[in-house]
C-alpha positions in Angstrom: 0.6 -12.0 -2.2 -2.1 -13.6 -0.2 -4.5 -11.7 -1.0 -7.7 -13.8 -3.0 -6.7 -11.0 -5.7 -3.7 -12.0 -6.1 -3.8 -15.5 -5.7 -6.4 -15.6 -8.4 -4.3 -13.6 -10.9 -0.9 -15.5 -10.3 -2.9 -19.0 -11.3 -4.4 -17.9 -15.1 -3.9 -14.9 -17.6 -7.7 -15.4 -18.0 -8.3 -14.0 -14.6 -10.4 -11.3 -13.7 -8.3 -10.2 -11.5 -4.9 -10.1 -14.0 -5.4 -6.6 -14.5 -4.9 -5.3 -11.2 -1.8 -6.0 -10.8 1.4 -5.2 -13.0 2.1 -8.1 -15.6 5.2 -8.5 -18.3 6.5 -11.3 -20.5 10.0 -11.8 -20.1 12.7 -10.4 -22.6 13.5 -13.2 -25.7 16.2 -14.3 -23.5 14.1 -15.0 -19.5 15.7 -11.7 -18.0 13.0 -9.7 -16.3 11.2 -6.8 -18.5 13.4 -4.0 -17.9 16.1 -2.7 -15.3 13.5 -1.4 -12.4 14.7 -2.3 -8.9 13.3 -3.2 -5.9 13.9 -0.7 -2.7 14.8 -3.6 -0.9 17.2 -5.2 -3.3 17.5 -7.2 -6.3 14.9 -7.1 -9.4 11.1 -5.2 -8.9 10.4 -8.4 -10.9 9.4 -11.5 -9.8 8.9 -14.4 -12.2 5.4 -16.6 -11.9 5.6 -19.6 -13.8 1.9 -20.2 -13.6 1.6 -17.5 -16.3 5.2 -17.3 -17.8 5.1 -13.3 -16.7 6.9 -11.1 -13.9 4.9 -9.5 -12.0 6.1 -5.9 -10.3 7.1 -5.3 -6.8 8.7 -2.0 -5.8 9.5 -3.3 -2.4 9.2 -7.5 -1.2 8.5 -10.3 -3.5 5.5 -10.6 -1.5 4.2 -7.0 -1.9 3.1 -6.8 -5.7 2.2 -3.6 -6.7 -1.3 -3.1 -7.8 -1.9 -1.7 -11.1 -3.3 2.3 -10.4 -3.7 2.3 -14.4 -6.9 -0.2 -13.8 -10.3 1.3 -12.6 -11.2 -1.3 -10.6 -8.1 -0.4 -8.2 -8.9 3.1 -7.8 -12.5 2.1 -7.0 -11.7 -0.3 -4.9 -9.1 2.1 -2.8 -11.8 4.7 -2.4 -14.0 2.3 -1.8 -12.1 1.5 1.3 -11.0 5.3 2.1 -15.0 5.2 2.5 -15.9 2.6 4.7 -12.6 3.7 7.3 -14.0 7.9 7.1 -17.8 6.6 7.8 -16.5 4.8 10.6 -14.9 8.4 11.8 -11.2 8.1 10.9 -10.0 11.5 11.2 -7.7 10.8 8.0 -5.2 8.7 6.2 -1.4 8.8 5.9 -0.8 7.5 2.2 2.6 5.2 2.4 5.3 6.1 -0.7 2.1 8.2 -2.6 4.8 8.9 -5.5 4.8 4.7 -6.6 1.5 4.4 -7.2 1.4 4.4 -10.9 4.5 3.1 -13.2 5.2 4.1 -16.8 3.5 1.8 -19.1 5.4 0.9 -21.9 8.4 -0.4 -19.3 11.1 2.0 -20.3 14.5 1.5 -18.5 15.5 3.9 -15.9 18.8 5.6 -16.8 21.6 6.0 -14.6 21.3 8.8 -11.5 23.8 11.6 -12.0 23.9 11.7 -8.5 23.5 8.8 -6.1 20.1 8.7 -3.6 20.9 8.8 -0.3 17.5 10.3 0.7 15.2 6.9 -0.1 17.8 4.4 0.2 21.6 4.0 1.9 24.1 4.5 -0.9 25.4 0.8 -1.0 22.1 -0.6 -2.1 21.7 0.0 -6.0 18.8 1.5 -6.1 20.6 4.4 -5.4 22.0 4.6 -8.7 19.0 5.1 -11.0 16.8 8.0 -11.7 13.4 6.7 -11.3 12.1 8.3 -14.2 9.2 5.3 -14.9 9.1 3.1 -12.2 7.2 6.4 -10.3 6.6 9.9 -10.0 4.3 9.7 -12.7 1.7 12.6 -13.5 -1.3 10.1 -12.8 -0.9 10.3 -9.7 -2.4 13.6 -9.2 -5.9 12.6 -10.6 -5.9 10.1 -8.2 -5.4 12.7 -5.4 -8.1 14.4 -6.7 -10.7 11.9 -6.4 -9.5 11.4 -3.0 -9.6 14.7 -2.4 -13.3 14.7 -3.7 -14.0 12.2 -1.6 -12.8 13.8 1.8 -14.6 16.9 1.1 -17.7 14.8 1.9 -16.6 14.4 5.6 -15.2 17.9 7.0 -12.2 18.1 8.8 -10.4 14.7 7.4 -7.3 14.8 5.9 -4.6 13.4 3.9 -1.5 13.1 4.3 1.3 11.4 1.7 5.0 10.2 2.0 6.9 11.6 -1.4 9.9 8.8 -1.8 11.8 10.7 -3.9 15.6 12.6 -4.5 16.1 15.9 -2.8 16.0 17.9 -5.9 12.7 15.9 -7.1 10.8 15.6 -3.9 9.8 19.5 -3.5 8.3 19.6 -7.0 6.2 16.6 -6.5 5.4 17.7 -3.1 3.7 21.3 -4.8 1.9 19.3 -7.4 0.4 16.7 -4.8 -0.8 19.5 -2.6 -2.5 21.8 -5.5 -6.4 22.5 -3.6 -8.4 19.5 -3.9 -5.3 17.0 -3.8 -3.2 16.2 -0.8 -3.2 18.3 2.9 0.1 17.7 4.0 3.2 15.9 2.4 6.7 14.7 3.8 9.8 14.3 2.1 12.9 12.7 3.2 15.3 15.5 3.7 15.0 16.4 7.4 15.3 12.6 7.8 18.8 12.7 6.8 21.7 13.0 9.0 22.3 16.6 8.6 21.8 18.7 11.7 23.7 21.7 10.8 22.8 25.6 10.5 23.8 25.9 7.1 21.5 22.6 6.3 19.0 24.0 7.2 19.4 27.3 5.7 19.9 25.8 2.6 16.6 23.9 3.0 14.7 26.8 4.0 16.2 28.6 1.1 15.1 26.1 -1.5 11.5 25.4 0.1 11.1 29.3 0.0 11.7 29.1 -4.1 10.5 25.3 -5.4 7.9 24.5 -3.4 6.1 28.0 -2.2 2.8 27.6 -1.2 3.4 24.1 0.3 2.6 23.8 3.8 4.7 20.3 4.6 4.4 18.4 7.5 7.8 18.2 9.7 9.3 14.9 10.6 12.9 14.4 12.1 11.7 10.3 12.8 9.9 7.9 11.5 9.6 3.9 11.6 11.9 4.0 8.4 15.2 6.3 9.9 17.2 5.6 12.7 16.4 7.8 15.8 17.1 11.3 16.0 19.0 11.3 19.1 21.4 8.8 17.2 21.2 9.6 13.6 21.7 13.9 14.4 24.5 13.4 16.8 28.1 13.8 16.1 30.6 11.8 18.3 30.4 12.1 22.0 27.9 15.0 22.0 25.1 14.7 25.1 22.3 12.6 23.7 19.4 14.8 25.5 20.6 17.8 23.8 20.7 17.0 20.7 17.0 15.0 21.4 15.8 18.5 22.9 17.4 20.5 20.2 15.3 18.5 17.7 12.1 18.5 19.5 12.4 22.5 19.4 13.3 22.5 15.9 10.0 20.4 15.0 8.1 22.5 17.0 9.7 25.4 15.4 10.0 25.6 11.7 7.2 26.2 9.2 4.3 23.1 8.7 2.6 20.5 11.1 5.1 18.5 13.3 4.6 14.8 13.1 6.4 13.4 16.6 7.6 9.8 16.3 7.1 7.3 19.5 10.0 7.6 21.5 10.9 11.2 20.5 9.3 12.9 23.4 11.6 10.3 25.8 14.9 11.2 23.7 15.3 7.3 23.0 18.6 6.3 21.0 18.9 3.7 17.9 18.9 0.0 19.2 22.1 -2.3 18.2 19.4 -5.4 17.7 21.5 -8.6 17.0 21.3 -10.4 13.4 19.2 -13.3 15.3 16.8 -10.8 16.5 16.4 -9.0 13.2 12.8 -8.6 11.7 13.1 -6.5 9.1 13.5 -8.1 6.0 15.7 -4.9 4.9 18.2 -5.5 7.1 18.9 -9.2 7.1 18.6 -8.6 3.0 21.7 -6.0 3.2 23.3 -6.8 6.6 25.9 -6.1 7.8 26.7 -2.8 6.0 23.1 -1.5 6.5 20.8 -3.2 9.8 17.4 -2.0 8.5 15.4 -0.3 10.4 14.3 -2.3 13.5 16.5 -0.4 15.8 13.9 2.6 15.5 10.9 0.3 16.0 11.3 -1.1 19.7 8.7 -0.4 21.8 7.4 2.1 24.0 9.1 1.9 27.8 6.8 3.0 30.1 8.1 1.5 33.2 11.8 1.1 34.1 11.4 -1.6 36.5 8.8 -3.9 34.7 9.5 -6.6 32.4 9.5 -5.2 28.8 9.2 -2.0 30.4 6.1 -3.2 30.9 4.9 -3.1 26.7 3.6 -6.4 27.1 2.7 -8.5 30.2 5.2 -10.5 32.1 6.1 -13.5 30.1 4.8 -11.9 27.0 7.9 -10.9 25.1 7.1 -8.2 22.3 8.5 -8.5 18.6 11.4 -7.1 19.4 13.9 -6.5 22.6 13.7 -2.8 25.2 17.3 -2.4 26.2 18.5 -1.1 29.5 19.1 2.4 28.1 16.3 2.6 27.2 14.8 1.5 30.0 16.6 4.4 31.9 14.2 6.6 29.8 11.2 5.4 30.6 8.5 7.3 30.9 7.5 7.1 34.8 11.0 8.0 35.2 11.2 11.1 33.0 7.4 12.0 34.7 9.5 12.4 38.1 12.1 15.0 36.8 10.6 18.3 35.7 13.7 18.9 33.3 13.5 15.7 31.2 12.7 15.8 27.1 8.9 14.5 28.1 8.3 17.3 29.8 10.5 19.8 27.8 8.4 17.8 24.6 5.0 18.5 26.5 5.8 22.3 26.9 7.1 23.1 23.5 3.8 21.2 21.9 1.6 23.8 24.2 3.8 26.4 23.0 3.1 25.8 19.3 -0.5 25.3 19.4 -1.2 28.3 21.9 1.3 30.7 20.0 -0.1 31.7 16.5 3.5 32.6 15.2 3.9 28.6 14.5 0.6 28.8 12.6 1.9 31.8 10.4 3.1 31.1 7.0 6.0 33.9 7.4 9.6 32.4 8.2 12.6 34.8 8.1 16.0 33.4 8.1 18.0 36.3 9.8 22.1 36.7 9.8 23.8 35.1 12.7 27.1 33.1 13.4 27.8 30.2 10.9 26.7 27.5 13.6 23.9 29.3 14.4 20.3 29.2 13.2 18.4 32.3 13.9 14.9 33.4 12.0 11.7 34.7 13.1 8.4 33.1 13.2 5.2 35.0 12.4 4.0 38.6 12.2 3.8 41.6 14.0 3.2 41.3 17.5 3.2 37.9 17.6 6.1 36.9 16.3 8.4 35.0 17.8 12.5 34.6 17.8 14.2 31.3 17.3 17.4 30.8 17.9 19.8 27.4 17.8 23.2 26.7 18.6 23.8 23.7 16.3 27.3 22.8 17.4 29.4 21.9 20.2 31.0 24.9 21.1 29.6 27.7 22.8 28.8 30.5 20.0 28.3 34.8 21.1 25.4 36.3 19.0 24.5 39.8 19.2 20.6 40.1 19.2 18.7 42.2 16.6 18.0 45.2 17.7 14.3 44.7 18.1 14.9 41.6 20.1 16.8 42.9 22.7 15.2 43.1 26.4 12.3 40.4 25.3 10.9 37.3 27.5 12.1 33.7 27.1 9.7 31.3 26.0 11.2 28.3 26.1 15.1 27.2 26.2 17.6 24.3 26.9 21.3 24.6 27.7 23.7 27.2 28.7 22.7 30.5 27.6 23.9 33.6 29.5 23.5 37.2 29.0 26.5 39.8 28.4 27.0 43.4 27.3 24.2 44.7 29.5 21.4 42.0 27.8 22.7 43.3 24.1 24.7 40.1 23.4 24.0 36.1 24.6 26.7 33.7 24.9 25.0 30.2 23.2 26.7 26.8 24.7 27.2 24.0 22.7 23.6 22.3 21.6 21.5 25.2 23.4 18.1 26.6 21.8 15.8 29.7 22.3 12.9 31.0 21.7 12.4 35.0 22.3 8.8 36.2 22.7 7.8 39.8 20.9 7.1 41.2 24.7 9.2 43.0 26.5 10.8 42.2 30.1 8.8 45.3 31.3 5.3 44.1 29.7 
């Protein structure tokens, strides 16, 4: 809301900047011009006296939301997209792609049939709309395209978009904003949930097979807006590191691009930061039943005995706290033991980009154990075997017939043979992956 833009189109309605943004009068009797909401709480309305009109905000008062629907905003966001690819960006990462344009005659969202929990905790009301207007409108895909046209002029960029959406809504938008000539890569919110279970993710694999075929997503289990994987996927008591080295291999693993988080590779846990502490304007809006999301965002410990983990110089204290167990992770530690996550993390990332099974579009989901997630990765003799114990108690699996006698990639936990190499016993939390090649070759 500092922007000259802005501050120019808040003073006047004879600005000539008004446009840009997302005007309304109020309703006869001063409530805002419909029921949208913002993501983090209260109205997406804002009132500015200066021209008797709301402006919108799908997110802080002092974030309004430029107006897509206006020409000079697209031009002046390619415009931008320019100036950062002639300066040799490889690419952009496109925040919450799915809000850029808004229904324009301001209908009301109805209520959800179901509550979000994928965009937003169920105790803030957001939740309980379907956000039929306030985004996922079709416009957005024409703006794609001219970014897309845009990026063709300087090979090998990409672009890569956040879909804020519902579970069953985020896989359709995700196969229209990758059409050829749009989008790269997408992410939705569903493996940032706090399922980490093998029917989860059969069911996920399932429905990606059918809705969004043809989509090549990008995989997250982390990102600046979830708490930590090592936190978030782990039930009560269960080791941290395994479930942190369980998830690396599943990234590494399933069907599309990994996207690693900071902090993943070292296995670091959600911070407890104090109210007083807090930066996030999320949390201290909706504390104490939701602590927004500055627990994922400390920083990086790369030294154990070093102020700040040495982040920042001595006496410089960063924007938010390192705590001791975290500081237990850091990374010259984790560089001295050859069976820490960094190093596991290192290994599995050669594996994937060395291995053309992870670059293979093929993913079968094959019959195992309840608890247990078993499918194959690529073709022929390349494929690969992946195989994950997703539970806390050791799990026997008979291997496929074809599998049977074959090297070990890569694994974590307890995992022993039995029945003359025909069947494995799986403890609690351990993962494998099986090349094509035999023991003999």
């Amino acid at each position: 809301d500092s922007h000259p833009w802005f501050d120019s189109a808040r003073q006047s309605r004879d600005s000539e900047w008004g446009e840009c943004f997302v005007w309304a009068d109020p309703k006869p009797n001063g409530d805002p011009p419909n029921n949208w909401l913002s993501v983090f709480g209260g109205p997406a309305w804002t009132f500015e006296p200066r021209r008797n009109q709301f402006y919108l905000h799908n997110f802080l008062t002092s974030q309004p939301d430029l107006n897509f629907h206006c020409p000079l905003v697209r031009e002046e966001a390619l415009a931008i997209a320019r100036w950062w690819l002639e300066r040799g960006v490889d690419g952009f990462r496109l925040d919450t792609v799915n809000f850029y344009f808004h229904d324009q005659a301001l209908r009301d969202n109805l209520p959800a049939a179901h509550q979000d929990d994928q965009v937003v905790p169920t105790d803030n009301p957001y939740s309980l709309q379907n956000h039929i207007y306030d985004k996922n409108q079709p416009e957005v895909c024409g703006f794609l395209e001219s970014l897309g046209d845009l990026l063709t002029e300087f090979p090998g960029a990409i672009a890569l978009g956040e879909v804020g959406a519902t579970e069953e809504r985020a896989l359709g938008l995700m196969q229209q904003y990758q059409q050829p000539g749009r989008l790269n890569l997408s992410y939705t919110f569903d493996l940032l949930s706090p399922k980490y279970s093998a029917p989860h993710f059969r069911d996920v694999l399932a429905r990606e097979s059918v809705e969004a075929e043809g989509v090549w997503r990008c995989l997250a289990f982390s990102n600046h807006d979830v708490r930590r994987a090592a936190t978030r996927l782990n039930p009560s008591e269960a080791p941290t590191e395994a479930i942190a080295s369980s998830a690396m291999a599943m990234l590494m693993c399933l069907r599309g691009t990994p996207c690693i988080y900071q902090g993943e590779e070292l296995g670091l846990t959600e911070v407890d930061i104090p109210y007083d502490q807090l930066v996030d304007p999320y949390g201290i809006a909706f504390w104490p039943t939701y602590k927004g999301r500055d627990g994922c965002r400390t920083p990086m410990p790369w030294r154990h005995d070093r102020p700040h983990g040495a982040f920042t110089e001595a006496g410089q204290a960063p924007w938010l706290p390192i705590p001791e167990e975290h500081l237990a992770k850091a990374i010259d530690l984790q560089e001295a033991q050859p069976g820490s996550v960094l190093h596991q993390t290192r290994a599995l990332v050669a594996l994937h980009c060395d291995n053309v099974a992870f670059h293979s579009d093929r993913l079968a989901v094959l019959e195992s154990p309840e608890d247990l997630l078993v499918f194959e990765r690529g073709e022929g003799d390349a494929c690969v075997l992946c195989v994950f114990n997703l539970s806390d108690a050791p799990i026997a699996f008979d291997l496929p017939e074809p599998w049977r006698g074959r090297v070990s990639l890569q694994s974590r936990g307890d995992i022993e043979a039995e029945g003359g190499g025909t069947q494995r016993r799986y403890g609690r939390w351990s993962w494998q992956v099986v090349a094509s090649q035999s023991t003999a070759g």
